[in-house]
BALUMNU-630799 format. One line per 3 residues: number of its first residue (from 0); for each residue x, y, z of N, C-alpha, C. Coordinates in Angstrom, 2 decimals. Layout:
NUM> X,Y,Z,X,Y,Z,X,Y,Z | ...
// end
This chain:
0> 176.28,66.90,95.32,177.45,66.24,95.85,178.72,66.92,95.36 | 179.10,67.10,94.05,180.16,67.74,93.62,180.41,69.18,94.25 | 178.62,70.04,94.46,179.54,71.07,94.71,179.17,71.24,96.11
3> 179.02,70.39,97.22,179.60,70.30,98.40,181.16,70.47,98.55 | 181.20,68.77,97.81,182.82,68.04,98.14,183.75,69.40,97.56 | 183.32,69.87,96.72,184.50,71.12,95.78,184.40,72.29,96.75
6> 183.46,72.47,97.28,183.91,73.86,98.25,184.41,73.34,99.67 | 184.50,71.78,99.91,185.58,71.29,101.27,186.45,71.31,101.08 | 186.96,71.32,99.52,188.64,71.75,99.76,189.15,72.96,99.95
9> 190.46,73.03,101.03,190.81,74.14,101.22,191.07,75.44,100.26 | 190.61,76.70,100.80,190.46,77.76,100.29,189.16,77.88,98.65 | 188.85,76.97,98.58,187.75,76.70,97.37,186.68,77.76,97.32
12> 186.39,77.93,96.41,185.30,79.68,96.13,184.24,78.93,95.17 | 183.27,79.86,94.94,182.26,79.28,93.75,181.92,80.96,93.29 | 182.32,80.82,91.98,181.82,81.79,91.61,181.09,81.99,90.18
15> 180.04,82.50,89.75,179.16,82.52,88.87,179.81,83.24,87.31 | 180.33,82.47,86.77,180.88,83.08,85.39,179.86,83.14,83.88 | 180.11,84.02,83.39,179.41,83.84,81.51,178.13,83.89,82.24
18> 177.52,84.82,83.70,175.84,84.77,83.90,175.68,83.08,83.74 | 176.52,81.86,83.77,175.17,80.63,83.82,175.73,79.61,84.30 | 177.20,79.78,84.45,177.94,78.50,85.02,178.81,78.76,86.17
21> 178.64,78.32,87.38,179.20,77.92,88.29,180.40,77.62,87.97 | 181.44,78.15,88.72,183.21,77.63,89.08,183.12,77.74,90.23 | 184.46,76.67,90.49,184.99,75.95,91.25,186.35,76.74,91.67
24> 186.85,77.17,92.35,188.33,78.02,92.24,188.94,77.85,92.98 | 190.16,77.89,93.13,191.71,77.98,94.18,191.78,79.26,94.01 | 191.96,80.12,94.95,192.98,81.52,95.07,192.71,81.64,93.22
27> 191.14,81.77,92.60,190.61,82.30,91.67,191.07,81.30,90.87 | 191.52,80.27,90.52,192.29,79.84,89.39,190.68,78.09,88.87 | 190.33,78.31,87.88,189.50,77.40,88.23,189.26,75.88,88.38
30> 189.26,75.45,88.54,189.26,73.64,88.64,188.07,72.81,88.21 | 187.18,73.48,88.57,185.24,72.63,87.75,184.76,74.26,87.23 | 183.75,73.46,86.06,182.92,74.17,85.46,181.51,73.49,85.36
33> 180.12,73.94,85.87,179.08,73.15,85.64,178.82,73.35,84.57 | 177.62,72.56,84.26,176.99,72.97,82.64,175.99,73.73,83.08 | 175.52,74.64,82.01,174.65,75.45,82.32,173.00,74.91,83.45
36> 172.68,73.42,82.99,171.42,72.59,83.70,172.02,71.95,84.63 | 173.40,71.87,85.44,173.49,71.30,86.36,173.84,69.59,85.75 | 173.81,69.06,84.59,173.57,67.81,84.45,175.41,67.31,84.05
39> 176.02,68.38,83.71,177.61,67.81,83.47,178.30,68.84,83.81 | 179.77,68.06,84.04,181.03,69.40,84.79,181.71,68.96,83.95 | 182.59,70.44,83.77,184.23,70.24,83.37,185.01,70.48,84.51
42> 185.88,69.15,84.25,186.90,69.23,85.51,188.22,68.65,85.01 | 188.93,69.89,85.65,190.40,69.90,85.05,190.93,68.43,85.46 | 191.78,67.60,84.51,192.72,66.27,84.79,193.73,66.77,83.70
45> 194.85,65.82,83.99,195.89,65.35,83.11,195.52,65.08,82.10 | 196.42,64.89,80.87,195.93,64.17,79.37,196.40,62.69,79.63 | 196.80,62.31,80.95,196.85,60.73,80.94,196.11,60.62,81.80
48> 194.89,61.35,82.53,194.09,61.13,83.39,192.76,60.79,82.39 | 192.72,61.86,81.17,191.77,61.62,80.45,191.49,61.30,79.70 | 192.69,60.38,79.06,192.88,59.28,78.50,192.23,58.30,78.89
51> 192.63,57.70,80.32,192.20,56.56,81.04,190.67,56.77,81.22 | 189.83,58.02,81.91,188.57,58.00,81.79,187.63,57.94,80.39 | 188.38,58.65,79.23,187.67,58.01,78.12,187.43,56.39,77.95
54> 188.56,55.41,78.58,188.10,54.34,77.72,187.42,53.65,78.53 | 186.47,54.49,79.54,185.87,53.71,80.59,184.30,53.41,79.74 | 183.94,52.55,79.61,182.69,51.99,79.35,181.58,53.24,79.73
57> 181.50,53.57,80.68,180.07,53.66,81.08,179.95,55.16,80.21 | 180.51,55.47,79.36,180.56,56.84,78.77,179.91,57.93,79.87 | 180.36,58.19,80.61,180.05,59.25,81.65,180.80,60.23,81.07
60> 181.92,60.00,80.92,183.15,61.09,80.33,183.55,61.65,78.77 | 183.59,62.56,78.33,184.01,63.11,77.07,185.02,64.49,77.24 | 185.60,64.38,76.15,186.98,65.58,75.89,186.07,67.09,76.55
63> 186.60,67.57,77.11,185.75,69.13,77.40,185.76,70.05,76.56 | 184.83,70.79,76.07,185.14,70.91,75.16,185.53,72.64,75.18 | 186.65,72.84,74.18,187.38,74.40,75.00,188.36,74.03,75.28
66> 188.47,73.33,76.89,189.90,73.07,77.58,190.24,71.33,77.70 | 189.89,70.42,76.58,189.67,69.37,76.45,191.40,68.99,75.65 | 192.05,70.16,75.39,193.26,69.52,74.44,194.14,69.56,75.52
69> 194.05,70.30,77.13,194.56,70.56,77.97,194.99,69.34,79.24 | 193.13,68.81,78.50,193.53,67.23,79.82,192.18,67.39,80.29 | 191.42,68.46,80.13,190.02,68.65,80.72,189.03,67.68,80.63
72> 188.35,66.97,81.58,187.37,66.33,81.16,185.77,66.55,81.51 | 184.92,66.22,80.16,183.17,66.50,80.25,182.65,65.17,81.29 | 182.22,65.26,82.10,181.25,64.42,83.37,180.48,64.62,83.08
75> 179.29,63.65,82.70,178.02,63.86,82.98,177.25,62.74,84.31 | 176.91,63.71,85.18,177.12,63.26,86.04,176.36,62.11,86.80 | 175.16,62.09,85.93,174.06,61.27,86.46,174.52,59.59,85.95
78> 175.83,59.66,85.01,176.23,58.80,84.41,177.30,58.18,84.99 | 178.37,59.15,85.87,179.38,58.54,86.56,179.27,58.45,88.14 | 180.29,57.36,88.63,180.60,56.72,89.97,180.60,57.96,90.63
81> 179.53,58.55,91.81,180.06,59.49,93.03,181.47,59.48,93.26 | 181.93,58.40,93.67,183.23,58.19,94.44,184.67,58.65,93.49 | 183.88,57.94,92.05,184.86,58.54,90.95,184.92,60.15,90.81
84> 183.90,60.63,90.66,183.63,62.20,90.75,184.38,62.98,91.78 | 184.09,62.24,93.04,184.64,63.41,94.15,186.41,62.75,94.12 | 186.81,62.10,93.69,188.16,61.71,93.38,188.67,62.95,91.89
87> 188.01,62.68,90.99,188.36,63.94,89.92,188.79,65.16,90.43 | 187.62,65.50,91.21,187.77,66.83,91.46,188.70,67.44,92.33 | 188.73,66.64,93.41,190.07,66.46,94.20,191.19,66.43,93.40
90> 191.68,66.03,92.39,192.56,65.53,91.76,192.69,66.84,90.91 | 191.58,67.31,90.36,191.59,68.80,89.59,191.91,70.06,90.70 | 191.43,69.74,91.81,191.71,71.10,92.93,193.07,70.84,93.17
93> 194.37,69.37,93.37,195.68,69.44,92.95,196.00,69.95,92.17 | 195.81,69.61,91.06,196.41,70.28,89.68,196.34,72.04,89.91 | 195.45,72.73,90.23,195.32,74.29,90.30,195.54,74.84,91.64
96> 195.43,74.24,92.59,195.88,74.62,94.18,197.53,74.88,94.20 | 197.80,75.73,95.04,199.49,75.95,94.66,200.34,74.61,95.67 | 201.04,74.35,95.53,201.82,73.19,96.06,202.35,73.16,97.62
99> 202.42,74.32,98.18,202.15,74.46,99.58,200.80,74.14,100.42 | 199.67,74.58,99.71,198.18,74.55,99.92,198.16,72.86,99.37 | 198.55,72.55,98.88,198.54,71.09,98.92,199.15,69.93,99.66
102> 200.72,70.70,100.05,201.14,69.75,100.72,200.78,69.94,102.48 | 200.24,71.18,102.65,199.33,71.30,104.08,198.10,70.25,103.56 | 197.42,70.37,103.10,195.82,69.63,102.91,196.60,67.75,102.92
105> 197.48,67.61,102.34,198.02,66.32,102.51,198.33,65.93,103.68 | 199.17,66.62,104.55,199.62,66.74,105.86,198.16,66.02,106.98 | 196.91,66.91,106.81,196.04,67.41,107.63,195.32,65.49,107.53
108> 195.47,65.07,106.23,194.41,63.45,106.07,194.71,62.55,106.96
// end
């Protein structure tokens, strides 16, 4: 599901980094990182985005770790809401998509 919904956003790439993990990219810039087994992503948010998903109960979410002081957050995914997920990532392909490529993709909903 994630990496459907992540390559429907406009201009989105997947490309194979470090030989074991899958990215997610805008015009190269990256937005998700899988885990090496497929079982958790890092996906770029705000530090008040990942604030709010830490204090969510269902511990799906943790600091990423690397780009976690940035706003990054760890998904594991078998643990969090679909709907929440493909909302993240969307929300992470804003954050790294350039602001024209966004305000067309806004336009187009």
């Amino acid at each position: 599901m994630l990496r459907a919904h992540a390559l429907s956003l406009p201009e989105a790439t997947e490309v194979v980094t470090w030989e074991v993990h899958n990215t997610y990219r805008v015009r190269n810039k990256i937005f998700v990182v899988m885990g090496e087994d497929g079982t958790t992503a890092s996906i770029k948010a705000t530090p008040d985005e990942q604030r709010a998903l830490l204090a969510d109960p269902s511990a799906a979410f943790a600091v990423a770790p690397h780009t976690g002081r940035f706003g990054w957050v760890l998904v594991t995914l078998a643990k969090a809401d679909a709907g929440q997920v493909k909302e993240l990532v969307t929300d992470g392909w804003r954050l790294t998509a350039p602001k024209r490529l966004v305000r067309v993709f806004d336009e187009q909903k």
